[in-house]
C-alpha positions in Angstrom: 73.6 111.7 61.0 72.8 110.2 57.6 71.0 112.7 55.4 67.9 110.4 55.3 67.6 110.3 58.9 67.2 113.8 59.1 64.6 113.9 56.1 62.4 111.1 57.8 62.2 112.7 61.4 60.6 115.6 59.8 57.8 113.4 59.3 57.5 111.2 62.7 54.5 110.7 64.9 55.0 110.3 68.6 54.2 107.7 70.9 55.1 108.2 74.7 55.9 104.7 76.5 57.5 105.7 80.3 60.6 107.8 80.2 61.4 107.7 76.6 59.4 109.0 73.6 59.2 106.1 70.6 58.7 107.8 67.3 57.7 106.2 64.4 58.5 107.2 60.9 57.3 107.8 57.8 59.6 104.9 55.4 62.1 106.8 53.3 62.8 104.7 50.6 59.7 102.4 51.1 61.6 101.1 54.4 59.6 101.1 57.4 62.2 102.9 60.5 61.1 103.6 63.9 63.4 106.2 66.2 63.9 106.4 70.2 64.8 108.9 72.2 66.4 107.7 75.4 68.8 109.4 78.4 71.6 108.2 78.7 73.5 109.2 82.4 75.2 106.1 83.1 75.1 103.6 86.1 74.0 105.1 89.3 74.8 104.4 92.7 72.4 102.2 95.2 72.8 105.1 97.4 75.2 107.6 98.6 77.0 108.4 101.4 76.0 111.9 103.6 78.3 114.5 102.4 79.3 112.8 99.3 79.0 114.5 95.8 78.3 113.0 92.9 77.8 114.1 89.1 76.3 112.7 86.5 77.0 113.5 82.6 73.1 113.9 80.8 72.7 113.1 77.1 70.4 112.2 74.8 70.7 109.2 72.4 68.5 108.4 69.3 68.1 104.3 68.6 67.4 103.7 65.3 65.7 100.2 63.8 64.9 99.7 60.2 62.4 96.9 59.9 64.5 93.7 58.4 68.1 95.0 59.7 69.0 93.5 63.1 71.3 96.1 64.2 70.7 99.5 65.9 71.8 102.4 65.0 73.0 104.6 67.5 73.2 108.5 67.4 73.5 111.2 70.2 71.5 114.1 69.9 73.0 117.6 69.0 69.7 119.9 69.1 68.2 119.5 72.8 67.7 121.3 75.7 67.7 119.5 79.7 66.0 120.7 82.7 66.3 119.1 86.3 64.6 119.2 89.5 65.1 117.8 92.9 62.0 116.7 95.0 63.8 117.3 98.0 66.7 119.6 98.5 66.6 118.7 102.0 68.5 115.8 101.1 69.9 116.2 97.7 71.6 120.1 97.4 72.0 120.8 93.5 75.6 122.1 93.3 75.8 122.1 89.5 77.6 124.9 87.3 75.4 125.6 84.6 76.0 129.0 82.6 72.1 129.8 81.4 71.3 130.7 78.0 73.6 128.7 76.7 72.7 126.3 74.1 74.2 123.0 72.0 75.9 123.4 69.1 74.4 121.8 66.0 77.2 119.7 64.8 78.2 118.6 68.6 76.4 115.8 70.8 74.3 117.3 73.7 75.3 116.9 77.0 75.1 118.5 80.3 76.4 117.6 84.0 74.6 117.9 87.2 76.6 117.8 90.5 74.8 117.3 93.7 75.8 116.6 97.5 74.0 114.9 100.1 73.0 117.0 102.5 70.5 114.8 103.8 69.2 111.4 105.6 66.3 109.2 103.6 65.2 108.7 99.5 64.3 111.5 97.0 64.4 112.0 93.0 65.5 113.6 90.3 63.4 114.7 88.0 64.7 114.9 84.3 62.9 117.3 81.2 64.6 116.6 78.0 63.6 118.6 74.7 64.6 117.2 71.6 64.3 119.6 68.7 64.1 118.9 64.8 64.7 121.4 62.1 65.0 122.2 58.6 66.9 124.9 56.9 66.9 126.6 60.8 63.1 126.3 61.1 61.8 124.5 63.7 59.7 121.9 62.8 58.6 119.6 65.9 59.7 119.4 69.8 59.9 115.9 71.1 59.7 115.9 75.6 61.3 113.2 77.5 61.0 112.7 81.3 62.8 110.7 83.4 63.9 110.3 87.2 66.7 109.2 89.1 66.1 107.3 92.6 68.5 108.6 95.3 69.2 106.9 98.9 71.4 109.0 101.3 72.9 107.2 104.2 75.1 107.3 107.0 78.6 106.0 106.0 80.3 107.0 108.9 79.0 107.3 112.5 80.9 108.8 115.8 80.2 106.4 118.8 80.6 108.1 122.4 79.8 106.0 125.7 79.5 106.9 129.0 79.1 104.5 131.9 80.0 105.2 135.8 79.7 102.0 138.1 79.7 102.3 141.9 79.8 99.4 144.5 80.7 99.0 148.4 81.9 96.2 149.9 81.8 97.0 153.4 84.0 99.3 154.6 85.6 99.8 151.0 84.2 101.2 148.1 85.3 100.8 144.4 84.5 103.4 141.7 84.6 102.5 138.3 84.6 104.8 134.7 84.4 103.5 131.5 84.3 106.4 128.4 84.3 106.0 124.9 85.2 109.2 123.4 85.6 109.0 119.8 84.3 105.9 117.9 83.7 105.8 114.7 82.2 103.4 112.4 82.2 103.1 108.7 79.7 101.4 107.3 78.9 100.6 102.8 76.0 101.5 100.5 74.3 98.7 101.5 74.2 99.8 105.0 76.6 97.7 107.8 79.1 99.1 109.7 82.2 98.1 112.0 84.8 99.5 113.7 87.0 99.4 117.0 87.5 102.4 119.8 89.1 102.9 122.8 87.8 102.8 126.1 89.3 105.3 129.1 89.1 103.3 132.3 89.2 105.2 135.5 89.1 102.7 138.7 88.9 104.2 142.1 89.4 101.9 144.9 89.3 102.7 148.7 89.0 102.1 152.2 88.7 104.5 155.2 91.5 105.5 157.6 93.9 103.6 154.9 93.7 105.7 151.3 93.0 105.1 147.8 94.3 104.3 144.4 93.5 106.2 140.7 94.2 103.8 138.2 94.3 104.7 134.6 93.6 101.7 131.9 92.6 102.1 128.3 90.7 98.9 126.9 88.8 98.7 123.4 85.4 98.3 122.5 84.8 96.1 119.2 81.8 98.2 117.0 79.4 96.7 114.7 76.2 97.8 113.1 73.5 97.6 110.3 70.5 99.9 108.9 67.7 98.0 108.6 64.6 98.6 106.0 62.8 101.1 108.6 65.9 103.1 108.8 66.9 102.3 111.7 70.4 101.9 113.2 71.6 99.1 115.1 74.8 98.8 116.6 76.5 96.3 118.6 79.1 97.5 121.6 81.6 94.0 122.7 84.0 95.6 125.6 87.1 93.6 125.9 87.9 92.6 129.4 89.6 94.8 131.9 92.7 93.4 134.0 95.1 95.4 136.5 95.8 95.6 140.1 95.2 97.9 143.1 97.5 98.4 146.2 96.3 100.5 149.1 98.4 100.8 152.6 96.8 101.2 155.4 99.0 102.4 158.2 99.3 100.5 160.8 97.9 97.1 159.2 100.1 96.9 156.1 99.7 96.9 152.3 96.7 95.1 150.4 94.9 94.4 147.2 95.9 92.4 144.3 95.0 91.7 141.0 91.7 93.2 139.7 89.6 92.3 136.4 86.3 93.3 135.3 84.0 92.7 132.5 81.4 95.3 130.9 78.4 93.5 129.5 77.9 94.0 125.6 75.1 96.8 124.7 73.2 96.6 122.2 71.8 100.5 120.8 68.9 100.9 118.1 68.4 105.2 116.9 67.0 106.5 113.6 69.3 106.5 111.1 70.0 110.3 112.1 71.4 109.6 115.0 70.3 109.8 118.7 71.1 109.2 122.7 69.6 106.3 124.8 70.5 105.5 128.0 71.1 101.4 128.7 71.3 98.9 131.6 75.3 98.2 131.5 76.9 94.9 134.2 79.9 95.3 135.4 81.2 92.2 136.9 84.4 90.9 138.8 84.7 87.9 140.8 84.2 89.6 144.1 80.7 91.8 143.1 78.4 92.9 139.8 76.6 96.2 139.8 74.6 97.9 137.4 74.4 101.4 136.1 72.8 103.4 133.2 75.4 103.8 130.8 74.2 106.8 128.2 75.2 106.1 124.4 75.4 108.9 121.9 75.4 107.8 117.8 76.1 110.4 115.5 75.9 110.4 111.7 79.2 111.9 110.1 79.1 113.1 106.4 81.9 111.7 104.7 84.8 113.7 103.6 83.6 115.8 100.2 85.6 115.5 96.8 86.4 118.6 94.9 
């Protein structure tokens, strides 16, 4: 720092505008100079992802303007001390090593890093204290306070999709059993809140007639995912079942063997939950040439937190 910036900030007046504290100061050498004590922590994220942790590296600049020079002067601050709060650790967990007691050196720039994970669904802040301290021959002379916050989002980045739908439908003497499970879905969505993804579907078909037998038939299908948050917070996801084919045979003794090809179709669903995750149950069609039937297929959506960098 030049030796006349540390002579003039002996003399400043304060004047607080927002998050920073402007000082003005007296004008070594006739020359008018005003200083400005800002945080500097980088670009942050729109919003972060449950379970993901992030840091971010806390210092405190001074901007310095002489009146007639166009340039700024830039310095970082070497006598300060930081403080931070979370509104809401139900959402944000501080997971910061800090050693207390311990204080800047002098002749280094002032800096501290705060790690946090989110633990949590929704919006909170951060709330930054900054004390920047002047001095002369080891005597304090004047504290300067900054405050700031940081605006944190925490959503869903991942979500586990599980279906459950049982159809049932007689056709006179037969009857024809139908199961359709997804058991592990999972969407990943952005920051900004959409999500895709594609699972498999577990088909059980269960076709028969009396005095003649039955048929188990095993199929796995897919079930294309897709999904958004909207600005209430609320999930909506999108469930498109490809089609089933196959075929069932049953002998009947005495009257031969039957059946043929079979295909089905599972009418889309469409599921809306807070963004925490939930259960409905919805009206599901399942529909072949030869009948449609209805059932009450339940759908569980299920935030996951992300995977957790060291």
């Amino acid at each position: 720092m030049p030796r006349w910036l540390h002579v003039f900030t002996m003399l400043i007046l304060t004047l607080g505008i927002g998050s920073v504290f402007q000082t003005v100061a007296a004008q070594p050498a006739g020359i008018p100079t005003t200083v400005t004590y800002i945080f500097n922590y980088g670009n942050t994220k729109e919003a972060l992802c449950l379970g993901e942790k992030v840091s971010y590296k806390v210092s405190i600049q001074a901007r310095v303007v002489v009146q007639g020079d166009p340039d700024v002067s830039q310095y970082h601050v070497t006598n300060a001390t930081l403080t931070e709060t979370v509104q809401n650790s139900n959402i944000l967990k501080d997971s910061s090593t800090i050693v207390p007691g311990l204080s800047p050196s002098n002749d280094e720039p002032f800096s501290q890093t705060y790690t946090f994970v989110a633990v949590g669904l929704g919006r909170t802040k951060i709330d930054l204290v900054g004390v920047v301290v002047t001095q002369s021959n080891n005597v304090v002379e004047t504290e300067y306070t900054l405050h700031d916050t940081i605006s944190v989002r925490v959503v869903p980045c991942r979500l586990k999709v599980i279906t459950n739908a049982r159809w049932n439908q007689s056709m006179g003497p037969a009857n024809v059993k139908a199961y359709a499970v997804v058991y592990n879905g999972e969407m990943v969505g952005d920051a900004n809140g959409y999500y895709s993804g594609t699972a498999q579907v577990v088909w059980i078909v269960k076709a028969s007639i009396p005095g003649c037998g039955q048929t188990n038939t095993l199929k796995l299908g897919t079930v294309e995912m897709k999904g958004k948050i909207d600005l209430d917070e609320q999930l909506h996801v999108d469930l498109d079942y490809q089609q089933l084919s196959g075929s069932e045979i049953i002998n009947c003794p005495g009257l031969g063997t039957g059946g043929g090809g079979v295909f089905a179709a599972a009418s889309p669903l469409k599921v809306q939950v807070p963004n925490f995750g939930g259960v409905v149950q919805l009206q599901q069609t399942l529909r072949n040439p030869s009948f449609s039937v209805d059932t009450m297929t339940y759908v569980y959506v299920v935030p996951v937190p992300v995977p957790s960098k060291p």
